[in-house]
N, C-alpha and C positions, 0 to 999 in steps of 0.2 A: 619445640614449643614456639606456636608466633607468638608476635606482639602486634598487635595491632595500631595503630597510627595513632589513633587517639588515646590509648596506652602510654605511649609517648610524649605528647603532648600533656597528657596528667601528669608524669615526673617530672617534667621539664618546670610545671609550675611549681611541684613541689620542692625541687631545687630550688628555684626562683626566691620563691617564699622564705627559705632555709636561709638563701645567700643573706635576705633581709632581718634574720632574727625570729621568723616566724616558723618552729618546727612540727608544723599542722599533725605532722605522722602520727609524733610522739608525745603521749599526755605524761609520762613520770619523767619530770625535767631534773629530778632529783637522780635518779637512775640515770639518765644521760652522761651527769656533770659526773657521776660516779665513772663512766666506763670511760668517759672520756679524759679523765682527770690524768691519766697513765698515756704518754704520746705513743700513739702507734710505730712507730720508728723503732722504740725499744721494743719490740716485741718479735719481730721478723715477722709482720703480720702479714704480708704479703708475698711472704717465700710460695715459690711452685707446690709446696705441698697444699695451701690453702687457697690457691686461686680456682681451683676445681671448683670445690667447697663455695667459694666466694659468688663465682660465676652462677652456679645452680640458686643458690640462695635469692641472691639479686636478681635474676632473670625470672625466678614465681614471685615475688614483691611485685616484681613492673606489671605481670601477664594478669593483675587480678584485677578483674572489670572495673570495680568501682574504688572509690575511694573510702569507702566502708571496709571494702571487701581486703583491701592494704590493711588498714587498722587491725582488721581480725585476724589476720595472717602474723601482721608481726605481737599481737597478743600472744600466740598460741602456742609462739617460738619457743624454746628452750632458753634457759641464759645464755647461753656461749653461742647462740644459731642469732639470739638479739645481738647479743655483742659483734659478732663479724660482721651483721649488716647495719649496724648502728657506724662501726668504723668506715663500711666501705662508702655508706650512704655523707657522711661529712666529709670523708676523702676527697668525695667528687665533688662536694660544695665547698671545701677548701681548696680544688684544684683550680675550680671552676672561678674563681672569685683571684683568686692568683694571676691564674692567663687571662682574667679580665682589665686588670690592674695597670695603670700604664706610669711608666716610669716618666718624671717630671723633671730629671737632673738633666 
């Protein structure tokens, strides 16, 4: 599957957006605060068995033209298909906000 550049350029804002509190993807903020309530860490949620899983999931999220076309995708998910990519998708915006971070001491 490619992604196209502007594909890119669309998540990147939606990162963006996320890093600032703003999580345009997701309209059930109540649902979020639910999946997210439990730290991924406990879960071994990124053990080799789910990074297949992970990868596939997140690579059609990014590849879908518009930003409609995200919203309906991650509507249509199953729970557990929302759940992986709800983790992996703050993973990156907690990673990202991390390595952004600069230490002041």
């Amino acid at each position: 599957m490619k992604i196209e550049k502007k594909q890119l350029k669309e998540i990147e804002f939606l990162f963006n957006q996320s890093a600032k509190g703003l999580h345009l993807l997701f309209d059930d903020k109540t649902r979020l605060t639910d999946i997210l309530r439990e730290p991924t860490q406990e879960q071994h949620f990124f053990s080799s068995e789910n990074m297949k899983r992970i990868q596939i999931l997140f690579t059609d999220l990014i590849s879908k033209k518009t930003f409609q076309d995200k919203k309906e995708y991650l509507r249509q998910l199953n729970s557990e298909n929302f759940e992986i990519l709800v983790r992996t998708y703050f993973h990156i915006v907690d990673n990202t906000l991390l390595t952004g971070t600069k230490n002041l001491h």
